[in-house]
MDTraj code that builds the backbone (N, CA, C; nanometers):
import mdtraj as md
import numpy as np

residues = "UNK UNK UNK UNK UNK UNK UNK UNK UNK UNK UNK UNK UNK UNK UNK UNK UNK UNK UNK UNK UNK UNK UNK UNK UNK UNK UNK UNK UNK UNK UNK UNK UNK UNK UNK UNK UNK UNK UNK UNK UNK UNK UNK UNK UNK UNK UNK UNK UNK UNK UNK UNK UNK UNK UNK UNK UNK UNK UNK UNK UNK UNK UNK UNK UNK UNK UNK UNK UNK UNK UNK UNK UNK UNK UNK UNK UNK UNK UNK UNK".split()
xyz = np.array([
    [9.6292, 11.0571, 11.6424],
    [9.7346, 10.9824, 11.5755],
    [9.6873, 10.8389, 11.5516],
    [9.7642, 10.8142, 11.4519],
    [9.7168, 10.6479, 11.4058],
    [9.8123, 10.5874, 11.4385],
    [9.7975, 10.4295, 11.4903],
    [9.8866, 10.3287, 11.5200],
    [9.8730, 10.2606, 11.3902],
    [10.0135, 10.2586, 11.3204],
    [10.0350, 10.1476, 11.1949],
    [10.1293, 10.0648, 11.1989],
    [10.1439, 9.9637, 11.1092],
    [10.2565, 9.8711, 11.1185],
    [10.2376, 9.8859, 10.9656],
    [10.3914, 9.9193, 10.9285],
    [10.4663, 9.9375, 10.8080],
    [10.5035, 9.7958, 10.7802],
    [10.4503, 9.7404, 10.6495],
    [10.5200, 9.5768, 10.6046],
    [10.6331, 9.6419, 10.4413],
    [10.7393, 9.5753, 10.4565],
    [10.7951, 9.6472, 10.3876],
    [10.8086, 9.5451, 10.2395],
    [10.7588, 9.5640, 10.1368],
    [10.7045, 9.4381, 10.0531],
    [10.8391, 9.4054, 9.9780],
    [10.9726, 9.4275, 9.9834],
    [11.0764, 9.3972, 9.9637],
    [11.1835, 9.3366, 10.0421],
    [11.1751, 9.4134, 10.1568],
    [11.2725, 9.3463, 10.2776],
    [11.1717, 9.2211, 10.3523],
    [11.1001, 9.3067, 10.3340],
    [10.9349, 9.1654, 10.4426],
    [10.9660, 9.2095, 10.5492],
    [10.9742, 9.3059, 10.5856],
    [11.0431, 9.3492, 10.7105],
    [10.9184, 9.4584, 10.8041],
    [10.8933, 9.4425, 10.9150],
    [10.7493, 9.5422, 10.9566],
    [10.8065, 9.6505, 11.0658],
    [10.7803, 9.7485, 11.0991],
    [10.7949, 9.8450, 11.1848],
    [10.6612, 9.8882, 11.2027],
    [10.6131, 9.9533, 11.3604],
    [10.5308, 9.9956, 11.4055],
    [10.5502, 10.1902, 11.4030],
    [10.4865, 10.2757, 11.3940],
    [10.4350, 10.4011, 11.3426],
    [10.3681, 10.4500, 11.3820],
    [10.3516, 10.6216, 11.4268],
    [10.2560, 10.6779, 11.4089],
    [10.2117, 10.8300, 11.3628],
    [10.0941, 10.7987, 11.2753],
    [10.0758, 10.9110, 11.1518],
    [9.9408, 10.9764, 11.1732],
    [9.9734, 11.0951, 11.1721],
    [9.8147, 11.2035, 11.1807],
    [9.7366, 11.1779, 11.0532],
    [9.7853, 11.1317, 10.9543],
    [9.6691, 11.0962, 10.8389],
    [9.7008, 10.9723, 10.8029],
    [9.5797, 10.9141, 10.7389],
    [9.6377, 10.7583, 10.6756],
    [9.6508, 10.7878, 10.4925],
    [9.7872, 10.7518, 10.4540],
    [9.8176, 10.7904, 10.3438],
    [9.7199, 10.7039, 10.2061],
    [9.7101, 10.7451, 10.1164],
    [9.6129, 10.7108, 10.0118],
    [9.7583, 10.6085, 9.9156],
    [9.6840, 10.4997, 9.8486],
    [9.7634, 10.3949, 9.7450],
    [9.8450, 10.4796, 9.6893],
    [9.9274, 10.4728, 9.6213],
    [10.0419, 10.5603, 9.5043],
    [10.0739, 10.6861, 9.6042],
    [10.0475, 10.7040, 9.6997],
    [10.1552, 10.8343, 9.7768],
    [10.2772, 10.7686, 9.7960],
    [10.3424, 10.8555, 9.8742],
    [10.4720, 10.8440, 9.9758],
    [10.4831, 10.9296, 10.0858],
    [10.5493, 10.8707, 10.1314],
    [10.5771, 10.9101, 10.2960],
    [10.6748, 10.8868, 10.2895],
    [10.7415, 10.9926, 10.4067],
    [10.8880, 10.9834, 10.4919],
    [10.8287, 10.9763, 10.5879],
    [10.9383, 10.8838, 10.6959],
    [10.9175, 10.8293, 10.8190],
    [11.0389, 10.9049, 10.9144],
    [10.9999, 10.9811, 10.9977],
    [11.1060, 11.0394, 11.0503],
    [11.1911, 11.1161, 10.9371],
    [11.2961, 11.1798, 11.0343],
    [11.3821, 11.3034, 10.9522],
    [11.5413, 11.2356, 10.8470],
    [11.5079, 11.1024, 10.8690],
    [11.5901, 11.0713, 10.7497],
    [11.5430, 11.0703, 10.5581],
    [11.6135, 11.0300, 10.5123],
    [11.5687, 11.0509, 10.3999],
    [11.5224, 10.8839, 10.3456],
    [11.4371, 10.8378, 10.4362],
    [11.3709, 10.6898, 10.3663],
    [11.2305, 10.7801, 10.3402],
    [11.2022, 10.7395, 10.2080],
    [11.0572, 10.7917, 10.1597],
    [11.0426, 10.5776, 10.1389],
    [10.8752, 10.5984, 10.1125],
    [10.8179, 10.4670, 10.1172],
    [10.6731, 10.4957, 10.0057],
    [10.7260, 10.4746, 9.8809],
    [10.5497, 10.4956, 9.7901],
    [10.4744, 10.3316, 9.8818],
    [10.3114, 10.3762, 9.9019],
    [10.2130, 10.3199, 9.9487],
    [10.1494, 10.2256, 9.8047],
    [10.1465, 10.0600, 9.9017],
    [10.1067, 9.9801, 9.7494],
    [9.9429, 9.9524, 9.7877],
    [9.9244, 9.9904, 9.9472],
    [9.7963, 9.9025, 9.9677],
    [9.7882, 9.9381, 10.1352],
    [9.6500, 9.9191, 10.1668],
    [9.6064, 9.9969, 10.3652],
    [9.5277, 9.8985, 10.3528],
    [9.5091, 9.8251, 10.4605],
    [9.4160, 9.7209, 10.5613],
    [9.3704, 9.7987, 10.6528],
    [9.2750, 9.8128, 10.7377],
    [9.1991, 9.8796, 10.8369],
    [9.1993, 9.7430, 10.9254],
    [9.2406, 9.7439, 11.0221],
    [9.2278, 9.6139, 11.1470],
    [9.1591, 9.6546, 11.2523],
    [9.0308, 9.5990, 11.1823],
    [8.8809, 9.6081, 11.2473],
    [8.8551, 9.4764, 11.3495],
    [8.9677, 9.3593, 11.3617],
    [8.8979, 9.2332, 11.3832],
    [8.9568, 9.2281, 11.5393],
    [9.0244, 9.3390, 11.6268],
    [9.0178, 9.3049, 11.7826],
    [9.0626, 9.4361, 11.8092],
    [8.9997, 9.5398, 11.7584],
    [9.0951, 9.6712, 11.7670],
    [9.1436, 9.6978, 11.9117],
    [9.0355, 9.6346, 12.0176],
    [9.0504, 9.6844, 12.1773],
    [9.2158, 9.6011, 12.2374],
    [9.2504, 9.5164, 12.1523],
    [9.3370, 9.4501, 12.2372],
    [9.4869, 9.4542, 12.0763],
    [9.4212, 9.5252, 11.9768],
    [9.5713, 9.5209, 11.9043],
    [9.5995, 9.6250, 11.8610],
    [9.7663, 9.6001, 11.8385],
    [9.8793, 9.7423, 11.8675],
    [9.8967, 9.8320, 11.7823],
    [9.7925, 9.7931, 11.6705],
    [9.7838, 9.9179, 11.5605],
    [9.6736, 9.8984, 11.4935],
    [9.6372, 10.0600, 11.4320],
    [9.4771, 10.0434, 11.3455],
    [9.4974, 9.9725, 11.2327],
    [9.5818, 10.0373, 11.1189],
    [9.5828, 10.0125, 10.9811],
    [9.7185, 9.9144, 10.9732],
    [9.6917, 9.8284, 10.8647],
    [9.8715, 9.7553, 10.7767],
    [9.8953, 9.8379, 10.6444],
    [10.0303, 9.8738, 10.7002],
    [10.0202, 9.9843, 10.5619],
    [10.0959, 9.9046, 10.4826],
    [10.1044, 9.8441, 10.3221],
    [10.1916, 9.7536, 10.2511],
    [10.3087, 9.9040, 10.1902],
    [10.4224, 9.8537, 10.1872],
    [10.4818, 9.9723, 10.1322],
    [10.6216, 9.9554, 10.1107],
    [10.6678, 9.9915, 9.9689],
    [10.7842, 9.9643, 9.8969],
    [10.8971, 10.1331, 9.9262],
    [11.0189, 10.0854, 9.9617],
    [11.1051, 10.1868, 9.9997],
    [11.1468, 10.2429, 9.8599],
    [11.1826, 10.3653, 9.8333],
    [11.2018, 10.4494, 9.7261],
    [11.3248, 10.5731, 9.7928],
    [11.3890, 10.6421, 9.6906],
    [11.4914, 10.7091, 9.7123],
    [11.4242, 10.8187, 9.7021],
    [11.4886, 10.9271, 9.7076],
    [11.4349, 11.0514, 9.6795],
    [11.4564, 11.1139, 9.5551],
    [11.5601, 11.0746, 9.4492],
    [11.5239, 11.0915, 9.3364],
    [11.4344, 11.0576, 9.2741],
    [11.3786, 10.9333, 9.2852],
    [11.2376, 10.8731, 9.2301],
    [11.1367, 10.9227, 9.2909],
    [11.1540, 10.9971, 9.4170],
    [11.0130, 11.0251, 9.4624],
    [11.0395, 11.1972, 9.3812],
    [11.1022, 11.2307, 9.3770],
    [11.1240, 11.3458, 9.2964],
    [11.0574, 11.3430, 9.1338],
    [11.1494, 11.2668, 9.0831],
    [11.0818, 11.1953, 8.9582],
    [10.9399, 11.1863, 8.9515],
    [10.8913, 11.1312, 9.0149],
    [10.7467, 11.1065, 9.0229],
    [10.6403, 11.2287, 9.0454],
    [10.6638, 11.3211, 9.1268],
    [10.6313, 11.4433, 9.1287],
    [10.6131, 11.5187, 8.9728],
    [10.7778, 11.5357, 8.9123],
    [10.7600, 11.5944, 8.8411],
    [10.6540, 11.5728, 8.6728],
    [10.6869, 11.3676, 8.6999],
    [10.5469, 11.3570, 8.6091],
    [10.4279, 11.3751, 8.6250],
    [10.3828, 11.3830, 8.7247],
    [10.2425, 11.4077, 8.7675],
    [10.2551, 11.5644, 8.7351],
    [10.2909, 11.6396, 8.7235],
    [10.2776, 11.8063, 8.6660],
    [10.3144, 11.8026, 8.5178],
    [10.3615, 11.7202, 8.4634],
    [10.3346, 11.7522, 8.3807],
    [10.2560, 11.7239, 8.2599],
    [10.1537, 11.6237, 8.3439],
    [10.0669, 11.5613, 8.3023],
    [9.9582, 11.6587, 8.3250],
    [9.9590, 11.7246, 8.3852],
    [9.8101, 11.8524, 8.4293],
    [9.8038, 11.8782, 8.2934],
])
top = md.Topology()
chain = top.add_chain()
for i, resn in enumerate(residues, 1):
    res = top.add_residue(resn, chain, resSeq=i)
    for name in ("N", "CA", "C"):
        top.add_atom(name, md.element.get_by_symbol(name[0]), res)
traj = md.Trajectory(xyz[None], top)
């Protein structure tokens, strides 16, 4: 598992996380079993004291509904 800290580029708001994969730019993620999805704007790798700090990666990331993350799905198919 990965230790992350979620910066939330609208609220400015950070939460700490943890995720079996590190998500790629333009995905989304849900965090827990509610329905907050979060499209990914940007990942930092925090290489500069890893032994003494509380998470690997800064994940930058804008909150989205689930219609838009729906939405977004369906353009990407039909772009194939």
């Amino acid at each position: 598992m990965h230790k992350v800290c979620l910066h939330d580029l609208v609220t400015r708001k950070t939460f700490l996380a943890e995720l079996s994969t590190i998500p790629a730019v333009s995905e989304t993620i849900q965090i827990d079993t509610s329905q907050r999805f979060y499209l990914i704007h940007g990942i930092t790798k925090n290489i500069s004291d890893q032994m003494n700090a509380s998470h690997d990666f800064d994940i930058y990331v804008e909150r989205i509904n689930k219609e838009y993350w729906v939405n977004s799905l369906l353009d990407k198919t039909r772009n194939c």
